[in-house]
C-alpha positions in Angstrom: 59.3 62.4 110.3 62.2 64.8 108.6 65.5 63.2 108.3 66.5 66.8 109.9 65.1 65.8 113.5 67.8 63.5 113.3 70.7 65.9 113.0 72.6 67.3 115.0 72.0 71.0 114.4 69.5 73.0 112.8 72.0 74.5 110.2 75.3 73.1 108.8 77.6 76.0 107.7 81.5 76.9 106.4 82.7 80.2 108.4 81.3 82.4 105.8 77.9 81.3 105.9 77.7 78.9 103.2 74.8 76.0 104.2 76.1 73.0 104.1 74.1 69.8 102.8 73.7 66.4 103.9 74.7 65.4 100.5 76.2 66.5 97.5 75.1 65.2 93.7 75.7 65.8 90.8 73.2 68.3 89.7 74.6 70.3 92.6 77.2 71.4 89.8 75.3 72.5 87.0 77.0 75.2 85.2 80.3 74.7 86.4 81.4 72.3 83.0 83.9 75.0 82.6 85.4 74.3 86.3 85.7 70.8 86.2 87.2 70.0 82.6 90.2 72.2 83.4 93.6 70.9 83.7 96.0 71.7 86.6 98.4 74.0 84.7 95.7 75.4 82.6 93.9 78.6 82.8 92.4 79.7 85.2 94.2 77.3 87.4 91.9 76.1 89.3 93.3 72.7 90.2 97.2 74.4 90.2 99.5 76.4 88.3 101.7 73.0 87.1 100.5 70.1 85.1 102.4 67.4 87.3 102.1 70.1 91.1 104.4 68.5 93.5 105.0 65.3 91.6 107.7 68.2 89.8 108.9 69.8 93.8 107.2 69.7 96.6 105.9 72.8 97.9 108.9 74.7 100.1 109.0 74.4 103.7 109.5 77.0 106.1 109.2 77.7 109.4 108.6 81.7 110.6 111.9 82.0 113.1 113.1 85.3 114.9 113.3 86.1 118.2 115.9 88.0 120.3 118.8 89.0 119.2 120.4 88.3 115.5 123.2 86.3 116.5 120.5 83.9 118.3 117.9 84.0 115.6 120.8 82.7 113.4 121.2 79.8 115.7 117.7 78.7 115.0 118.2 79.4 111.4 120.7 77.1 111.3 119.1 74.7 113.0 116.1 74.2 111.2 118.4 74.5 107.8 120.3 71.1 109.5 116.4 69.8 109.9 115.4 69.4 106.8 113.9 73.1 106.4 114.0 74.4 102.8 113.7 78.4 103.1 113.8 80.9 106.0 111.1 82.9 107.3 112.0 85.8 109.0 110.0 87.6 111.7 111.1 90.7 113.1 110.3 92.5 116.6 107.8 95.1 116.5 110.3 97.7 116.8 111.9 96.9 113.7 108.7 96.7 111.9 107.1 100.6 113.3 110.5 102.3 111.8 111.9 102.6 115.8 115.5 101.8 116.9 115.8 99.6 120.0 116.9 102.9 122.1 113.7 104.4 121.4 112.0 105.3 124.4 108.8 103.5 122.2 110.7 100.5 121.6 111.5 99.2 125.9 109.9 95.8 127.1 109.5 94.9 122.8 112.9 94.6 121.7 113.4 91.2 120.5 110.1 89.6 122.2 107.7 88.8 118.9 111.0 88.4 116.2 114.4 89.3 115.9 115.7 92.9 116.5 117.2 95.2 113.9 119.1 98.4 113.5 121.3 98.0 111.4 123.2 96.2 108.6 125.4 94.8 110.9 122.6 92.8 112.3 121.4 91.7 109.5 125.1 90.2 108.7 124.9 88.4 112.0 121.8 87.1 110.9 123.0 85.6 108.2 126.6 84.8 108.8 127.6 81.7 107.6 124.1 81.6 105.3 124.6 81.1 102.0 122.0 83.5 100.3 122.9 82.0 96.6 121.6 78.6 97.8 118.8 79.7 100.2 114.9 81.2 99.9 114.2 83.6 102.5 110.6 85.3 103.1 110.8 88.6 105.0 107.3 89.3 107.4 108.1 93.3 107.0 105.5 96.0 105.6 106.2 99.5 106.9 110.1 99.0 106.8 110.0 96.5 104.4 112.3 98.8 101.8 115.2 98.9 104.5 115.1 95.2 105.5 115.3 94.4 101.7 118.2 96.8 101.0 120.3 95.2 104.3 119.5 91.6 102.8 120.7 92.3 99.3 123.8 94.5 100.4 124.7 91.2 102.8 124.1 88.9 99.5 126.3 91.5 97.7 129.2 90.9 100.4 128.7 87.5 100.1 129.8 87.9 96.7 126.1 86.9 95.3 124.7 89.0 92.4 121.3 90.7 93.3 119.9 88.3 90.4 121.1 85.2 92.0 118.9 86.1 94.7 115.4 84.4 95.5 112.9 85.2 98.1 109.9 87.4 99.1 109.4 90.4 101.1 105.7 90.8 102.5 105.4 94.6 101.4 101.6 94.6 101.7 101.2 97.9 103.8 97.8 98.0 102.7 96.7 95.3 105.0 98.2 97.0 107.9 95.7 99.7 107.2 92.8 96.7 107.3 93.8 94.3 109.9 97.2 94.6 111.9 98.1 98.7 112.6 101.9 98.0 111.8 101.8 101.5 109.0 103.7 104.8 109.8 102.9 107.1 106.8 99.4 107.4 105.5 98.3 105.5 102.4 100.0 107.6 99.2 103.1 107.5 100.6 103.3 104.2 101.7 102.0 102.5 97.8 104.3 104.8 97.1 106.9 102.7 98.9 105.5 99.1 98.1 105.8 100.2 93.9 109.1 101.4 94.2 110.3 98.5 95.7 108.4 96.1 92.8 109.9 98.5 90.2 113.1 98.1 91.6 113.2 94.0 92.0 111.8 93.8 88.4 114.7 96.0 87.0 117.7 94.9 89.7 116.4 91.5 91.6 114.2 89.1 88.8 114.4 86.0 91.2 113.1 88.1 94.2 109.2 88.1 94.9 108.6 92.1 95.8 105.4 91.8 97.7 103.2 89.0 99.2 99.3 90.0 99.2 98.3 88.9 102.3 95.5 87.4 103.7 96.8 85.8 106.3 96.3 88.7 108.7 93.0 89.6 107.8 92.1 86.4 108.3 93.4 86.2 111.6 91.5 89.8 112.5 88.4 87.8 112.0 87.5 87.6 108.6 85.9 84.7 107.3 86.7 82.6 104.3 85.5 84.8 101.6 86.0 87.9 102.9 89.5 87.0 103.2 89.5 86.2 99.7 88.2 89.4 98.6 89.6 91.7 100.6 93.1 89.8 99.5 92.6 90.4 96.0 91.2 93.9 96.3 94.4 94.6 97.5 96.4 93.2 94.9 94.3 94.7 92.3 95.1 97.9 93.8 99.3 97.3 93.7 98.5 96.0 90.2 97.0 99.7 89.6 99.9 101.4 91.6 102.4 99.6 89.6 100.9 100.3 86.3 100.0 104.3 87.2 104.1 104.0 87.6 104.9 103.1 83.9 105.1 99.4 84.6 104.0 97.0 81.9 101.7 94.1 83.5 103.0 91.5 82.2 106.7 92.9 83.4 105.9 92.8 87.5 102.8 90.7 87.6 104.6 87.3 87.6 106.6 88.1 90.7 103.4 89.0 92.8 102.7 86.2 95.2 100.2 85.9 97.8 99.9 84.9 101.2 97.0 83.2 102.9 95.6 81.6 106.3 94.7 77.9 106.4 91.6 77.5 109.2 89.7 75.0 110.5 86.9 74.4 108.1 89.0 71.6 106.3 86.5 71.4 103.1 86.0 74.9 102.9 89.7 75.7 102.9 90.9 73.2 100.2 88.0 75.2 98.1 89.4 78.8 98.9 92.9 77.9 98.0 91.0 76.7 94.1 88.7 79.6 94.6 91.6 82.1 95.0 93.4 80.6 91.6 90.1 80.8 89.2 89.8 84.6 90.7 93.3 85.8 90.2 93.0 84.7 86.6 90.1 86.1 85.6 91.3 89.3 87.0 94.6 89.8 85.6 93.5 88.6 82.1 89.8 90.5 81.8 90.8 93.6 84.3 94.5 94.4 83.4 95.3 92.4 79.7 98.0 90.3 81.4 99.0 88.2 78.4 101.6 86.5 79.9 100.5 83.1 81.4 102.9 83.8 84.5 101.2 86.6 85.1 97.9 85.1 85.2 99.5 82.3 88.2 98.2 82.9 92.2 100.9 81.8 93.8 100.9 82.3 97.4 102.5 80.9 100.9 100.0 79.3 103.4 100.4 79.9 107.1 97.8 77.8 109.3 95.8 79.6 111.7 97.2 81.0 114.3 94.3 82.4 116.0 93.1 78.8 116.2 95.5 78.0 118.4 94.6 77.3 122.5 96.6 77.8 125.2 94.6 75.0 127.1 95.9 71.6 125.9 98.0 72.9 123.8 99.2 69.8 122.4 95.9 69.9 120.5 97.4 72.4 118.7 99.2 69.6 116.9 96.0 68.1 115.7 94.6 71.5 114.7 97.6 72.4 112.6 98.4 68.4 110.9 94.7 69.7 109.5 95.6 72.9 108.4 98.7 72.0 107.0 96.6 68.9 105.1 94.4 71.5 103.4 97.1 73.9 102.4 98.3 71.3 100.4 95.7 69.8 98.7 94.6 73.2 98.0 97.9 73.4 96.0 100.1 76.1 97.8 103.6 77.1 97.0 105.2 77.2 100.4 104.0 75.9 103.7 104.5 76.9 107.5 103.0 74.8 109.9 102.7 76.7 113.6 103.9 75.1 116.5 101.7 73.5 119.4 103.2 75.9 121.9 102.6 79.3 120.2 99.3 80.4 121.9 101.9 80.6 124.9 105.1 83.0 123.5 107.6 82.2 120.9 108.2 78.1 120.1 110.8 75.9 121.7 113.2 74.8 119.4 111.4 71.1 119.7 108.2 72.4 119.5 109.3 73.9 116.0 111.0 70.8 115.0 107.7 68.8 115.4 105.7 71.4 112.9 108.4 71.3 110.2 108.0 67.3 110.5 104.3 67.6 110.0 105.0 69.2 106.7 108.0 66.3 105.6 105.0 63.4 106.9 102.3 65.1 104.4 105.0 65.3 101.6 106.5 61.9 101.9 103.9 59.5 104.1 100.4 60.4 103.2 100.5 60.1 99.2 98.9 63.3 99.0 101.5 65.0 96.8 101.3 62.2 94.7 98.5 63.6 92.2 97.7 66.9 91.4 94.6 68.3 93.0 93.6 65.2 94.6 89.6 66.1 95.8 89.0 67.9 91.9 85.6 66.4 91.1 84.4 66.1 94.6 80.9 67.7 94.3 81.4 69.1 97.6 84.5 70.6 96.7 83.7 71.7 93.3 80.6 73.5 94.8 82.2 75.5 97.5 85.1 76.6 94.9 82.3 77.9 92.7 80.0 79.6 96.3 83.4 81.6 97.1 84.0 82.3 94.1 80.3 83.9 93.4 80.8 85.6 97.6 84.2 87.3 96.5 83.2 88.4 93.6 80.3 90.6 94.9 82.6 92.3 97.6 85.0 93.0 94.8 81.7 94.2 93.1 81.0 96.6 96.2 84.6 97.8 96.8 84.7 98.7 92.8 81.3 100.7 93.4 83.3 102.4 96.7 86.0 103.7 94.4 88.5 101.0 95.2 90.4 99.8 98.2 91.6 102.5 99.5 88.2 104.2 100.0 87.4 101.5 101.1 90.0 101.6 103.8 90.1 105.2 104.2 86.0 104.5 105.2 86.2 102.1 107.5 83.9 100.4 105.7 86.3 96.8 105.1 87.2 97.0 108.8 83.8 96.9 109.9 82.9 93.9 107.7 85.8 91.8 109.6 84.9 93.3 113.0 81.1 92.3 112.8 82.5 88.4 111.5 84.8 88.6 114.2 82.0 89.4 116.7 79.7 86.8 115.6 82.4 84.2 115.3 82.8 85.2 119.0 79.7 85.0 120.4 78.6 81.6 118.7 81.7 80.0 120.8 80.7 81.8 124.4 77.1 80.2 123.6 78.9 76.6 123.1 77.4 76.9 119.1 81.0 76.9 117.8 83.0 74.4 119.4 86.4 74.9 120.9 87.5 71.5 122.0 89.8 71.4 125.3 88.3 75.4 126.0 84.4 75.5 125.3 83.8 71.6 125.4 86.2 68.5 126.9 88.0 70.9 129.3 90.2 69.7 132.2 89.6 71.0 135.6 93.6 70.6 136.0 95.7 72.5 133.2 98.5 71.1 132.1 101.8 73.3 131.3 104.4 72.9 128.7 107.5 74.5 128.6 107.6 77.8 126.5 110.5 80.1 125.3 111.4 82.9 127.4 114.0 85.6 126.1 117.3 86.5 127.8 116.2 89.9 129.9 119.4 90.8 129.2 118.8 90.6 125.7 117.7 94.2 125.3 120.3 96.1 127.2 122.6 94.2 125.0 121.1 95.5 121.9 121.0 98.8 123.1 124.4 98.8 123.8 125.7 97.4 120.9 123.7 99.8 118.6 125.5 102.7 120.6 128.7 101.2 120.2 127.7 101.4 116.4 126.9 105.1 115.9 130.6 105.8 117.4 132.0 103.3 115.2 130.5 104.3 112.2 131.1 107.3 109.6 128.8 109.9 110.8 129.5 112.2 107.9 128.6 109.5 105.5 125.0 108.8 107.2 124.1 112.5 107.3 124.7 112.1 103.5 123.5 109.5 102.4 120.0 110.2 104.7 120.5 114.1 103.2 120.2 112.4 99.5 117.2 110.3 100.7 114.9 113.4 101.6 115.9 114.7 98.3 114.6 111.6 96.5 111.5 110.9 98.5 110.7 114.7 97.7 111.2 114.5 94.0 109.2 111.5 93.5 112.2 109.4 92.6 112.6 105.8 93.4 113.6 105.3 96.9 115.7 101.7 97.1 118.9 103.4 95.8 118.7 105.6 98.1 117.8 103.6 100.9 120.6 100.6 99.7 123.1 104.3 100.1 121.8 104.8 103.4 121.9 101.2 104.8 125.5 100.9 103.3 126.9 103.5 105.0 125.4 102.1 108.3 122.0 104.2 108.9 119.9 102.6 111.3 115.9 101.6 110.3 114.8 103.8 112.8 117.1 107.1 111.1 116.1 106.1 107.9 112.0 105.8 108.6 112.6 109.3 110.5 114.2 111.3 107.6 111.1 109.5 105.9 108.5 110.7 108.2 109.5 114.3 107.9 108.9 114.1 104.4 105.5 112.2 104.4 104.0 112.7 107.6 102.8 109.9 109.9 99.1 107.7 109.8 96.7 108.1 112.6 93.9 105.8 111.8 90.5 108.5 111.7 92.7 111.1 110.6 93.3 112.2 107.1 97.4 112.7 106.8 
């Protein structure tokens, strides 16, 4: 009789389809010598981009905090700063992010629900009041409008008497994504790579410390990508800013060490401890072989891990805790950079201020309990491990293969065709739980017949009148004739192919609003309707 009879089910598989086996040997890693005598800190990085990892620093902690209004949002900030927390992580209202003012007729019932609102510079000061920006990281979720957040942040570090290069952080940038997975784009493709060089041109010249974009994954992943699509699909996009930047006069190895990454953690523990090595050897190969990158910096993935928020229930939700630890587990002995950890009660709104305390301690129990951090790369040589690296490697690298043959990302955007690839995984992935094939424990298997509720974070109602107000109360305040200059300058620049951050930095200076300056910008470059072709 098979051993198989015995097993639980008839195929063992990661999410993107790799079989599993019952056992791993060594002749499973024939031709992969290469792989496993490299060092971490030595090309292609496999096993990290340090020699020592986080014996040297741990990996920074952040948690993603905005909601409401600025002056709230700082509250949290503050709080989580008095935690333990080691950087901020900003998430803006959807408003903020489409380029709209909180007046805008577009903008009522979403003003301050999914992050913090803002119009202006003067929210962002009230953001960070009392914030030294000198001494702390802050990573900026912002694509479309990401130029204007940017310029608010560094003119508030300017007031605060910091010098652009004693700033450090990261800006998310990657609009092309939007395009992909999350719909968050106002002006069609040109325009807006357009946008995401300028501002990588300008942090390379003006703000060294500053990471100008983070190639994200994360969303594509939680679209419904598997595993190795995510990797792909990631890089393809970063290959394509690496292009941008370079068509703009840009030498590689000038920009390329600032580029940082962003990717999901999920629930297929092995297979994500593999991805995070997978994404390293990748990187590498492409910035050396593809683009000449000399520089050994420029060779580095380094990238934030978010765990999956998609993975999250609102039944039970103090699973969610379990789910996460996991997550969080792999993120780390995959070797990232910076670590969020979502909290148990974010399938049901924004998190309690507890509930966010409890993921940040997840992260400080990893670093400082489990010995994890300890060694670098602590499952390197695990034949299961070392196999999978090497599986999504080989998957990755033929839908960068296809993509190439496309005519690059944005054809491949422009097509349709990446979006179907996720939506079909996304499909499948949801079909094998409604048949009880995928399990979903505390929703597709060990239910309760009673839920349980926890307490979630609601926002002030009067929260968005507030806003509104307070942005009126600013365009009488300010210098009108001032705005209508600096915005008339701005067209002038976006029209003559100029770099637009000293423009925008004008414009946000002299009070312009995000939704004033992405208007002025619209007229110039139109706005993206996905199917259409400007």
């Amino acid at each position: 009789m098979s051993h198989m009879e015995h097993e639980r089910k008839p195929r063992f598989e990661t999410s993107s389809h790799i079989a599993m086996k019952a056992a791993y040997r060594a002749e499973d890693l024939s031709g992969l010598a290469d792989q496993l005598v490299q060092g971490p800190g030595e090309f292609p990085f496999t096993r990290g981009i340090h020699p020592t990892m986080y014996r040297r620093q741990l990996w920074t902690m952040r948690q993603y905090a905005g909601f409401s209004s600025a002056r709230e949002s700082n509250r949290r900030y503050r709080y989580l700063l008095d935690q333990g927390q080691m950087g901020l992580s900003v998430a803006f209202d959807l408003p903020t992010q489409m380029g709209l003012d909180s007046d805008h007729p577009l903008a009522r019932g979403e003003v301050g629900k999914v992050g913090v609102a803002i119009d202006s510079l003067r929210d962002m000061e009230l953001l960070f009041d009392g914030i030294p920006l000198d001494r702390v990281s802050t990573s900026m979720t912002i694509n479309s409008t990401a130029a204007i957040l940017l310029a608010m942040y560094l003119t508030v570090a300017g007031r605060q008497g910091v010098a652009f290069d004693q700033v450090s952080g990261t800006v998310q940038n990657d609009i092309l994504k939007e395009y992909i997975a999350r719909g968050t784009y106002i002006y069609p493709p040109g325009p807006s790579l357009r946008m995401a060089t300028d501002i990588i041109a300008f942090c390379q010249r003006e703000v060294p410390r500053w990471n100008p974009i983070s190639i994200s994954g994360y969303h594509i992943r939680e679209a419904g990508a598997n595993a190795a699509q995510e990797l792909a699909f990631t890089l393809a996009d970063g290959i394509a800013y690496v292009e941008a930047a370079l068509g703009s006069g840009l030498e590689v190895d000038d920009f390329a060490p600032r580029l940082s990454f962003f990717f999901n953690s999920h629930n297929h523990f092995l297979e994500e401890v593999a991805k995070f090595r997978a994404a390293r050897q990748l990187w590498a190969g492409i910035m050396r072989d593809r683009f000449g990158a000399r520089d050994p910096r420029s060779e580095m993935c380094r990238f934030h891990t978010q765990t999956a928020g998609s993975t999250l229930t609102a039944r039970q939700p103090e699973v969610n805790v379990v789910r996460v630890t996991l997550q969080a587990l792999a993120a780390v002995l995959g070797g990232t950079q910076s670590l969020h950890c979502n909290a148990r009660d974010e399938a049901l709104g924004l998190p309690t201020a507890e509930a966010a305390r409890l993921a940040l301690r997840t992260q400080q129990v990893i670093a400082l309990e489990s010995g994890v951090a300890d060694t670098a790369d602590p499952l390197a040589g695990s034949y299961v491990i070392e196999k999978l690296t090497a599986d999504l490697v080989s998957l990755a690298r033929d839908y960068l293969k296809k993509i190439d043959e496309m005519g690059g990302v944005l054809r491949a955007i422009e097509t349709g065709w990446i979006q179907k690839e996720i939506e079909g995984e996304a499909y499948g992935y949801q079909r094998s739980v409604e048949a009880g094939e995928t399990i979903v424990v505390g929703v597709n298997a060990y239910a309760d017949e009673v839920e349980q509720s926890i307490g979630a974070l609601s926002i002030d109602p009067g929260m968005e009148p507030a806003q509104v107000q307070a942005l009126h109360e600013l365009r009488a305040w300010r210098n009108a004739g001032a705005v209508d200059e600096a915005l008339g300058r701005l067209v002038a620049d976006a029209r003559a192919g100029v770099n637009l951050m000293p423009g925008i930095l004008r414009s946000v200076e002299a009070y312009a609003t995000v939704g004033e300056i992405s208007d002025v910008l619209r007229g110039v470059f139109g706005e993206y309707r996905e199917g259409a072709t400007s």
